[in-house]
N, C-alpha and C positions, 0 to 999 in steps of 0.2 A: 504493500500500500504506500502510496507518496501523496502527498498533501498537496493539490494542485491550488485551491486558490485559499487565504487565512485572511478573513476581513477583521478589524474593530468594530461591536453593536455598541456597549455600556460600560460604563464605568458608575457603580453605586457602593451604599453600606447595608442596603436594606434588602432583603431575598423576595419583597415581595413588587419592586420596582423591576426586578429581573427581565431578559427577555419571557416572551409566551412560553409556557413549558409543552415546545409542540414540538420536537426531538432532543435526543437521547441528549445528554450533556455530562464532560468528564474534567473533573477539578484538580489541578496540582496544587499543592501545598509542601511547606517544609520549614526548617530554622532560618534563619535569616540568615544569605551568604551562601546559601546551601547550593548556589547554582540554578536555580528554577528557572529566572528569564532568560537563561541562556540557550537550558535543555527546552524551553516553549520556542525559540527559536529558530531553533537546531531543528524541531520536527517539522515545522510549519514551512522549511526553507523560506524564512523571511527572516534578517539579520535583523529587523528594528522592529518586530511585533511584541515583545513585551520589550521593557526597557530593562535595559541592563544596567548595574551600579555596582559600584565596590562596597555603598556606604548603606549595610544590614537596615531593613524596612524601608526600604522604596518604595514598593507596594502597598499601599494603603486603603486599596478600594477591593470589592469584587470586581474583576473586569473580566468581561464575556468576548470571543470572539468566534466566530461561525466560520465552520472547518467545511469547504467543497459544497457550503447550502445544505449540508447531511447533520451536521451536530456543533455542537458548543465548546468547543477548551473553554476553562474558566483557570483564573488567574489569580489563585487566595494569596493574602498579605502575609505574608512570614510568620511565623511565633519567635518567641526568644528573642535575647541582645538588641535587637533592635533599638535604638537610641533615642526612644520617644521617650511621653510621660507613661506614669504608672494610669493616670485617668486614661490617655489614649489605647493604652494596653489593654484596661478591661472593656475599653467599647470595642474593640478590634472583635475582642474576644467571642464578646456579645453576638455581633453579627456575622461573625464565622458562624457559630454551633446554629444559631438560626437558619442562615443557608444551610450547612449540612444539614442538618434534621427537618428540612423543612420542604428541601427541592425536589417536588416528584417525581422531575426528571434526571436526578441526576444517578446513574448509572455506575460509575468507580471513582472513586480520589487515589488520587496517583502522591504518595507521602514519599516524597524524596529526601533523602539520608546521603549523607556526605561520605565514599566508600572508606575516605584515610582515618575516619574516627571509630576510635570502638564507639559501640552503644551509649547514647545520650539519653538519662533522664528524661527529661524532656520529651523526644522522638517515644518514648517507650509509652508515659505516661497518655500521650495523644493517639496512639495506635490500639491501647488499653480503652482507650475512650472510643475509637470508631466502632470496635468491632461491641462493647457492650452496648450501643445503640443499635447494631446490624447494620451499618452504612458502609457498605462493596468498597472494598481498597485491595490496592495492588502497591508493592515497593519501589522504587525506582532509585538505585543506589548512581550517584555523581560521581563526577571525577575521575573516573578509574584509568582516565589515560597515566595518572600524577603518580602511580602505583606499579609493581612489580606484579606479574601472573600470580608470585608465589604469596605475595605482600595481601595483594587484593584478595584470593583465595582465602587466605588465613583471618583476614577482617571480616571477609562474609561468612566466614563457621560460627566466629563469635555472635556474630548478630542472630545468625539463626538459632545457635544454642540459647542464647537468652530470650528470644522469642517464643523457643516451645517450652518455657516454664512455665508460659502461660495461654499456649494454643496449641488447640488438639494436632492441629496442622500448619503450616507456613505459609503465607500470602504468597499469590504468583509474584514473583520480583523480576525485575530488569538490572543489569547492570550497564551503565550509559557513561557517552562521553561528549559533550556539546564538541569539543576542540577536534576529534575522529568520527564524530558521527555512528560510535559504538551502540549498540541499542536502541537505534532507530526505526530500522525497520521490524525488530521485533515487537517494539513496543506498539506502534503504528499496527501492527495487526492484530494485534490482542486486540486494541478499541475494534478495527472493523471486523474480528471474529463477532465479537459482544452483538454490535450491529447487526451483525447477520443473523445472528440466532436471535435475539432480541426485538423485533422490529418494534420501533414505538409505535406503543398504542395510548392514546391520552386516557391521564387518571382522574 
């Protein structure tokens, strides 16, 4: 699958300004830094659809954009480090879990994990949270070009091992690289497997 055309619709805080929930829609999120805008850009072949920044929560909105007139990437704000206020932080917060819990369309969140860290509080705490709501996520580990086969291998056992402490099984993952183009097409077709077996139906 290749992404032939990735427009901009919206940029909000609120899940219920969203576009119409009249196909399928799939959210990346992750810590801040963690590479998101890069790896949304990387799949989209469009170098400037999300922005890219060095400086953790640039991202401050929901932003939607409509992949081929088929479905929606969406573009959640970081958690973590982020350099805002503590007030900004809990409204971020706010209207994240509202979009997740709330969007009938949306289909998987793609929680990206930075490959060179072991496991982060954090990441753990939030993945802990998707799955006891039932909200479809999938992993998408960054970076992995900055890594060694053997480096990168050894960092995803640990995450795996610490993941099935607490699940019966392990999330479909990706390992990806915005810089090589690693995990693109695999990840690209997991969304359009979804889609094919899925067809939306409105709810």
């Amino acid at each position: 699958m290749e992404i032939q055309k990735a427009e901009f619709v919206i940029s909000n805080t609120d899940y219920k300004k969203c576009p119409e929930a009249n196909m399928p829609e799939y959210a990346f999120i992750g810590r801040s830094n963690v590479g998101k805008s890069s790896l949304i850009n990387m799949l989209a072949n469009h170098s400037k659809l999300a922005k890219v920044s060095g400086q953790p929560g640039k991202t401050q909105l929901i932003n939607h954009f409509i992949i081929d007139n088929k479905w929606y990437l969406v573009d959640l704000p970081g958690y973590g480090y982020a350099k805002v206020s503590k007030k900004m932080r809990t409204k971020w917060q706010a209207f994240i879990q509202d979009y997740l819990l709330m969007r009938t369309n949306l289909y998987c969140v793609f929680v990206l994990l930075d490959s060179r860290l072991e496991p982060q509080k954090i990441d753990m705490e939030f993945l802990e949270w998707l799955g006891t709501h039932g909200i479809p996520l999938a992993l998408a580990f960054t970076k992995a070009d900055k890594l060694s086969k053997t480096a990168l291998a050894k960092n995803i056992a640990v995450y795996k091992k610490e993941l099935l402490k607490n699940w019966e099984q392990l999330p479909q993952y990706f390992i990806t690289s915005a810089e090589t183009k690693l995990g693109k097409e695999e990840l690209l077709g997991y969304i359009h497997q979804i889609n094919t077996e899925n067809p939306w139906v409105a709810k």
